[in-house]
N, C-alpha and C positions, 0 to 999 in steps of 0.2 A: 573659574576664577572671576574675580571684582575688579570690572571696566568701570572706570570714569567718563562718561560718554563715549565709550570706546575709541577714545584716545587717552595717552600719559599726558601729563600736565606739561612735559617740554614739548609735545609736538603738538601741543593744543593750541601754545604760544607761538611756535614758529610759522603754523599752518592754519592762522584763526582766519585770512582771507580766501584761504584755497576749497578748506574743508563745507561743505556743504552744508547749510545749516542743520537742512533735514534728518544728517545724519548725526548729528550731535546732543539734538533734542529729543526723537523719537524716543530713542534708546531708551532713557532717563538712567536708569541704573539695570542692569540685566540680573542683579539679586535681586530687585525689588519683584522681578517676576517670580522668581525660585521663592523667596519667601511668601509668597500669594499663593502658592500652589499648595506649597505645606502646610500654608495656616487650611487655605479650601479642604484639600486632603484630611485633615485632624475633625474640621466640622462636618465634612460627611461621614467620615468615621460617628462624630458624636452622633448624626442624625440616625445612622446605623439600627442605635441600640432600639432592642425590641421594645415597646410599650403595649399594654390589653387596647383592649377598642375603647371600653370605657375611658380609658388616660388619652386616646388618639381625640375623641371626640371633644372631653375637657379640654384639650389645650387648643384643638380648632377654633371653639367655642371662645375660649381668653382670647385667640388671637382676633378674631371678628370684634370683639367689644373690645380692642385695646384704641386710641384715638387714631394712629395712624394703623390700621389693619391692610391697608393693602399694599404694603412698604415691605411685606413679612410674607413674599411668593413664595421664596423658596421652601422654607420653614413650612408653610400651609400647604403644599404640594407633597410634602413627602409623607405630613400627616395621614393628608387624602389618601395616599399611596397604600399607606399601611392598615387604616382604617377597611378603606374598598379589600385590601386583602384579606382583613378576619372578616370582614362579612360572606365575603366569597367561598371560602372555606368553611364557614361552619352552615350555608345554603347544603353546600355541597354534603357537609356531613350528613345532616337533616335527609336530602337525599337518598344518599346511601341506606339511611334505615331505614326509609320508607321502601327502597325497593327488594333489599334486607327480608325484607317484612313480609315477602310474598307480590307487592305491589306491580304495576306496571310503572314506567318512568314517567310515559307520557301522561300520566292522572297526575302528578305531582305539583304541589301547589305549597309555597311559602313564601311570607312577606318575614325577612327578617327583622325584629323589634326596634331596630336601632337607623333601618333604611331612611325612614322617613327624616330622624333627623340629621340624618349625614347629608340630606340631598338638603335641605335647607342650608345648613351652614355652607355646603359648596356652592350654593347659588347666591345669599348674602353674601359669599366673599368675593363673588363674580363682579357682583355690581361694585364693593368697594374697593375693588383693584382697577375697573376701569376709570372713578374715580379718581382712585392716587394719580392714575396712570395720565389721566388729562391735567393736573394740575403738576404734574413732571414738568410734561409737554411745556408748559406757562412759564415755570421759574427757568427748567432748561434755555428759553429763548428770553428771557430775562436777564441771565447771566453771559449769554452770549454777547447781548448790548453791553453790557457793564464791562466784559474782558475785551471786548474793539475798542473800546473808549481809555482802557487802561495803556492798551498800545499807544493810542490815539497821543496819549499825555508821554510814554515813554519815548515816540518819537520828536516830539515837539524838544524833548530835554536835551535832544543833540541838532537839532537843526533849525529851530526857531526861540532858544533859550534867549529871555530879558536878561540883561547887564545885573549883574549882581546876584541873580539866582542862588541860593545853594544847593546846587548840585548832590553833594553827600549826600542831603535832607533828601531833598526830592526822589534820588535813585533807591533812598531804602524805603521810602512811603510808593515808590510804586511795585517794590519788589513785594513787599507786603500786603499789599492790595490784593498783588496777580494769588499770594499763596492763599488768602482766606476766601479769594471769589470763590462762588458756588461751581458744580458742574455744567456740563454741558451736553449735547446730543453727540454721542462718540463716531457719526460724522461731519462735524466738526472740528471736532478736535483736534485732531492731526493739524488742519492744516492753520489752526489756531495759534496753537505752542509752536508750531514750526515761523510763526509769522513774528511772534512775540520772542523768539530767542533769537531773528536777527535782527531785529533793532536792538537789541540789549548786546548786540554782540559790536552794533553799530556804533550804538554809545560806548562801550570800551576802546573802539578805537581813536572814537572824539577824545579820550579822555588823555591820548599819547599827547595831547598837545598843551596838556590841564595836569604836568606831575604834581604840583603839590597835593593838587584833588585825589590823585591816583595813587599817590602814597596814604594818603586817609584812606580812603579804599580798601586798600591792599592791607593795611593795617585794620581796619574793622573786623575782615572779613578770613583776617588769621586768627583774631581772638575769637571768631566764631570756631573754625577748624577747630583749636585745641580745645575748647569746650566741646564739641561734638566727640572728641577722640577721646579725651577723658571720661565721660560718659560710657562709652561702644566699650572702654578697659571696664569700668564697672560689670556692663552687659557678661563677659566672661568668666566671670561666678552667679551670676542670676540663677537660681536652683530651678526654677522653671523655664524650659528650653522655648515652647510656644513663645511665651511673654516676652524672653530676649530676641528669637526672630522677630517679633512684632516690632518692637520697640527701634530696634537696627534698622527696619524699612524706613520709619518716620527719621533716622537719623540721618540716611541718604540721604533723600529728598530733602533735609533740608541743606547738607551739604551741595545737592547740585542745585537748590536756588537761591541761597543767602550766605553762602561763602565760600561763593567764586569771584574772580579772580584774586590771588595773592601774589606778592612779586615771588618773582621766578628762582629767586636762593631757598622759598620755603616751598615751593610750587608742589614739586615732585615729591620731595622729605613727607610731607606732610599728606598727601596722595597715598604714599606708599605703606605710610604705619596706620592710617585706617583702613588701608585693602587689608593688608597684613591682619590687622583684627577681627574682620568683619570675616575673613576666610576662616579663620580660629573659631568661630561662633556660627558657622553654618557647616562646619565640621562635626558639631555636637548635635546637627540634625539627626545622624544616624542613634543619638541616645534616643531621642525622639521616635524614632522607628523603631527601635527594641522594645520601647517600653510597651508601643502601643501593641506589638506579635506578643511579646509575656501578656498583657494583661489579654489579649484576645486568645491567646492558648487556654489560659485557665477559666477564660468562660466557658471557652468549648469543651473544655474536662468537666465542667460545673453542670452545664446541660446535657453532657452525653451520660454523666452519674443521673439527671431526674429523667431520663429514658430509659436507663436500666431500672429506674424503680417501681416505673410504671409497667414498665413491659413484665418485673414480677408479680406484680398486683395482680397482673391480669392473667397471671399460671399462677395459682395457687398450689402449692405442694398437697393440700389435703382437701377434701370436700369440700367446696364452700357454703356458708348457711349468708341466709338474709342478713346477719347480724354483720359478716364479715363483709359484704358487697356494700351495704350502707358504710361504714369506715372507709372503705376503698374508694368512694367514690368523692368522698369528703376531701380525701388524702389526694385522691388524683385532684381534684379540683385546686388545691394548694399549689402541686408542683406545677401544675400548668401557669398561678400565676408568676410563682416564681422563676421559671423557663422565658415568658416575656420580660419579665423585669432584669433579667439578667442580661449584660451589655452583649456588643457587636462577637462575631467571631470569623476567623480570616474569612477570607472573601471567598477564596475557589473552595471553601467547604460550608459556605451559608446556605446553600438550598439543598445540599444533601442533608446536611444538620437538619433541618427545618423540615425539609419530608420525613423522615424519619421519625421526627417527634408529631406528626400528623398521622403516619401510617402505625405507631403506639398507639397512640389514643382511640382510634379508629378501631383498633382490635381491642383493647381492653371494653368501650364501648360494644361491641359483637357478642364479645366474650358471655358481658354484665348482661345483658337480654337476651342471651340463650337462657340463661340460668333463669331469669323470671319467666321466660315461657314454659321451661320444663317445669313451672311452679304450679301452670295453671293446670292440671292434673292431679297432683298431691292436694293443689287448694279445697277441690271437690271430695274427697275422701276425706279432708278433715271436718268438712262441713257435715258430712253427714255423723260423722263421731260426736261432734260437738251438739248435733238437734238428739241425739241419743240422751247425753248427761240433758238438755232441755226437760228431753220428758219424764227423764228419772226423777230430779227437780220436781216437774210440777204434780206428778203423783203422789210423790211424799211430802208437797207444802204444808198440806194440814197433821202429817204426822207427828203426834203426841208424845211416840214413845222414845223420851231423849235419851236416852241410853243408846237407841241405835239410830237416833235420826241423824246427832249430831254429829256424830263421826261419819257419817254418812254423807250428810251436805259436806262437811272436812273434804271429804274425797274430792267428791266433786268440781269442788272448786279446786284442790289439785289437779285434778285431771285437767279440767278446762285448759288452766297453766302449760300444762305440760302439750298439748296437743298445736299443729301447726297454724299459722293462716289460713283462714279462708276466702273466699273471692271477696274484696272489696265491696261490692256494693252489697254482701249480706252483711258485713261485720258489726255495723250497729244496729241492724236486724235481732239477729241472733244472743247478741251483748246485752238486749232490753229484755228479751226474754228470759234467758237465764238470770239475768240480775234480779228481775222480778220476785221469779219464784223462790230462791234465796233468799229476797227480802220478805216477802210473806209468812217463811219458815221463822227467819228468826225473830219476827215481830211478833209473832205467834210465842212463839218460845221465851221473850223477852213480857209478854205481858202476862203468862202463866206461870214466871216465876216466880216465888215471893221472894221482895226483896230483901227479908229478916232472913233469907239462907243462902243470902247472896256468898258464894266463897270466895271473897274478897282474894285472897290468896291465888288461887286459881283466875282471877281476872285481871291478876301484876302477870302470871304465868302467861294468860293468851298475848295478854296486849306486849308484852316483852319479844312474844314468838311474829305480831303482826309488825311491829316498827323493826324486826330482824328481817322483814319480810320487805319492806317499805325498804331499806335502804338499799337492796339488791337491785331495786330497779333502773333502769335507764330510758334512753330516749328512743328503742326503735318501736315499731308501731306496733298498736297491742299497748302501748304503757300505760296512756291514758287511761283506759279500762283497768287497767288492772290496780290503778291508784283509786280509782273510783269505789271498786271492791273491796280494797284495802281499808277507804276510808270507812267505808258503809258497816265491816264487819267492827272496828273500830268502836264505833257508835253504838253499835249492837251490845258491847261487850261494857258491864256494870262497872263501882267505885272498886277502888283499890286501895292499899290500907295507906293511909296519911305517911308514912315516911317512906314510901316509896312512889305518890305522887307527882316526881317529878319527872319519871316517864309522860306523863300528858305535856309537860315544855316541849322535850328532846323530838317525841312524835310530831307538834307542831311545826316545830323548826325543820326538823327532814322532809315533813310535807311539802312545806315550801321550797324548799331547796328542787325535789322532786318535779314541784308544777312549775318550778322557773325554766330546770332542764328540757323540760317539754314544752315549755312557750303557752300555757295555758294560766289562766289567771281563778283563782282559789273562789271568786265569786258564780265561775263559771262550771264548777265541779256537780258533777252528778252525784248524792248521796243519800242514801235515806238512814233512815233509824232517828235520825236527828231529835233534841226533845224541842217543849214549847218555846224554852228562853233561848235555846242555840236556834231556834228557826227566826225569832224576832231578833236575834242579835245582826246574823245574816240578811234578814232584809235591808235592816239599818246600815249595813255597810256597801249593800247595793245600792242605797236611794242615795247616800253620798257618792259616791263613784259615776251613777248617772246625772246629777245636780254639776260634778266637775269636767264630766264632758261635756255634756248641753251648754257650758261656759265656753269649753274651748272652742266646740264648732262655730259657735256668735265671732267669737273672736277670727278664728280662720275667715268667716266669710264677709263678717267685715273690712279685713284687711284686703278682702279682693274686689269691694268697694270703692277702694281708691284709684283703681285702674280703669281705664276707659273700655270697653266693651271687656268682661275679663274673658276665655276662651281656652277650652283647653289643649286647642291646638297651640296656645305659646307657651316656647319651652321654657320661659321664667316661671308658669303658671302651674306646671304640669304635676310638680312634688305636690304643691299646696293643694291641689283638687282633689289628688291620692289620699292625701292626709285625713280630709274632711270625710271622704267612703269610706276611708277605715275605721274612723271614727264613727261615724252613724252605723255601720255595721255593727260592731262592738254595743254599742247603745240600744240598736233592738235588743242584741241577745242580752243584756243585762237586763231589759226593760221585761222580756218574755221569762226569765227569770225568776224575777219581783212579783208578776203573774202568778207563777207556779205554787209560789210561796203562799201568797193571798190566797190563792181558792184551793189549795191545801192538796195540789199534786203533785 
């Protein structure tokens, strides 16, 4: 229930010299606590919700560079909190494979990527919360002088008041005063307000001797009540329950400092139809608590469905190939962020929830690396299949007889296709080599054709069967090469008859399409066959492409010009220095390119 300084408005009046001051001011309102609790309750809920590290990091980071950053503890504390816990956790996973792996524990050795700057922003937030924190200290004892001196003046108004004063005037300029003073150090406080409501209690009673005063009073300070009350009737359709508990705190508090006393025919009346309302509107707290278990139920349904999804990822119903663990791992990486983006869920089931979706991923991870170690056995056995078509290749490069060469090489590069990975560090080994001797056959066979018997018809037929070929491909590894080949054989392959020319657009345009999927850039394509004018078109569009990065890197490193020592230990600096390595990196390889072109390899 809703106290009025835990007295009624009659016995407030009866017993204004008995009653203890301390006990009348403390209080202030005992809803004003209940609604603090609920509002705190609703913001820790909001802190609740999961965020990745990256968003924990970003908002530490806003909060350090906001002007007052160290006003914002609480907030920064739980970032930390959650932050220090994904690093923790994926140390740990880290780990786990390592020991996984055959490892001993004790050899284990990891700097998580993101340490360094988690520990920075917790230590720039150190320094500027000790900051805030001294200049508290400063304005706290600053306000304290100002709220003695307001007493200072509200006792002077009953015991050393000049002739003629107005009283009215002066009692609501100090009552105004005490409401916009600043805080204080909350030992103080106490016995601050407890000092400050018995002189104002003092002065009501001067005031028994001053009724006309006291009828203006009483009368001001009714027309305040009923605006407060009609307000608090509003608050009881407010659609958002927070906002009207907020709003009813500040309407106390003004009720227990700016319109009290009233005479005693409205004293109570008017007491009782704001308890009356204010009980009506903390009654609708419990909407407040339903809403927040629905919405915290169906997150926990949301997150327990991307645990069942992952945890089938990681049991495959049928064999799984390379093809299908690179999707999976994509797709797991998705639901992971969607799992942190997704809000709070009740309390006594948050870290079973949360283990859970750690001891998932944990084995789908397990899972995903058995499968590529049992690769590295099949890798060896393809390797040797594939140095077999090698040699076949390079025996028949200089064979003549096309009737059985070309179906031959045909083969082969089907085979190649068809046959599995092999260990990474031969891949583009093996890939040079057979490319090679392919390209030798059919530059061979492209220069001993004559072009008076080119079967024009037969060269819409290949190139129809190599762009059907080209659009089957996708992005797992192995593609590149194989767009490489595709283009190569491409080039190899003569005109075709004018109304059917426009297979050379549609090929272009898949090409690209192709080398955008793979993240490779069309200047950086391995191809041969190529003629004179497509070799000098190709340079032309390298030396342009290198002319506008040697632009942009001026530009990047001039703009780090402007900074005093730049360094890429600052994390303002850290994207832009990235930027500029990728860039020169890129730059060699177009420049080593341009090279190739030139001295005609």
């Amino acid at each position: 229930m809703i106290t009025e300084n835990n007295l009624s408005e009659n016995e407030e009046n009866k017993n204004s010299n008995e009653v203890p001051q301390e006990e009348t001011s403390e209080n202030v309102v005992s809803h004003d606590e209940n609604t603090h609790n609920i509002e705190a309750e609703h913001e820790e809920e909001q802190a609740d919700v999961d965020i990745s590290l990256a968003d924990a990091l970003k908002e530490m980071e806003k909060i350090i560079n906001a002007p007052n950053a160290g006003e914002d503890f609480k907030t920064f504390n739980q970032l930390k909190e959650k932050a220090s816990h994904y690093i923790h956790d994926e140390v740990e996973d880290k780990k786990h494979e390592y020991v996984e792996a055959g490892n001993p524990a004790e050899n284990f050795s990891y700097e998580h990527p993101s340490q360094a700057k988690f520990s920075a922003l917790v230590n720039i937030f150190r320094e500027k919360h000790d900051t805030y924190q001294k200049g508290q200290e400063e304005e706290q004892k600053k306000n304290l002088e100002h709220r003695q001196s307001i007493i200072e003046r509200l006792k002077n108004l009953y015991t050393n008041s000049e002739p003629g004063t107005n009283l009215f005037k002066s009692i609501r300029e100090v009552k105004e005063d005490w409401s916009n003073a600043g805080q204080v150090a909350k030992s103080e406080f106490k016995i601050l307000n407890n000092n400050y409501f018995h002189h104002l209690n003092q002065f009501y009673q001067m005031l028994d001797l001053n009724k006309e005063f006291l009828e203006q009073e009483y009368s001001h300070n009714l027309e305040k009540r009923q605006h407060i009350i009609e307000r608090a009737k509003q608050l009881e359709h407010e659609p958002v329950i927070q906002k009207a508990l907020n709003e009813l705190q500040y309407l106390h508090k003004l009720w227990k400092e700016e319109a009290e006393p009233v005479s005693e025919e409205f004293r109570e009346k008017t007491w009782e139809e704001f308890k009356e309302i204010s009980n009506k509107i903390h009654e609708r707290k419990s909407e407040l608590s339903a809403a927040i278990e629905t919405e915290q139920n169906q997150n926990l349904e949301k997150k327990n469905q991307i645990i069942a999804e992952i945890k089938k990822l990681s049991e495959p119903s049928e064999t799984p190939n390379h093809n299908y663990w690179q999707n999976s791992i994509r797709r797991v990486e998705d639901l992971r962020s969607e799992f942190l983006k997704t809000g709070s869920v009740p309390r006594k089931l948050s870290n079973q929830n949360w283990n859970e979706f750690k001891t998932i991923l944990r084995a789908f991870n397990t899972t995903k690396n058995t499968y590529y170690k049992s690769l590295k056995g099949s890798q060896q056995a393809n390797l040797e299949e594939k140095l077999k078509l090698i040699q076949t290749a390079q025996d028949n490069a200089n064979n003549e007889e096309w009737d059985i060469a070309v179906p031959l090489f045909k083969k082969l590069q089907e085979d190649w296709k068809k046959i599995g990975h092999v260990p990474k560090s031969m891949t583009n080994k093996i890939w040079d080599e057979f490319r090679d001797a392919c390209n030798a056959f059919f530059n061979n066979y492209r220069e001993k054709s004559n072009a008076s018997t080119d079967n024009w018809k037969e060269n819409y037929k290949n190139k129809k069967a190599i762009l059907d070929e080209l659009k089957t491909v996708t992005d797992e590894e192995g593609s590149v090469e194989k767009i490489e080949a595709i283009k190569t054989a491409w080039n190899n392959i003569g005109k075709v008859p004018r109304d059917k020319i426009a297979i050379n657009t549609e090929f272009n345009k898949t090409l690209r399409e192709k080398l955008r999927l793979n993240k490779i850039n069309e200047l950086e394509l391995k191809e041969e066959g190529l003629s004179e004018n497509q070799l000098t078109d190709k340079a032309r569009k390298i030396k342009s492409q290198i002319s506008d990065l040697e632009a942009e890197i001026v530009k990047l490193e001039n703009n780090l010009a402007f900074f005093k020592n730049p360094s890429r230990e600052n994390l303002l600096l850290k994207d832009t220095f990235n930027s500029i390595d990728e860039k020169k990196a890129h730059l060699e390889t177009l420049k080593q390119n341009l090279h190739n072109i030139i001295a005609g390899e």
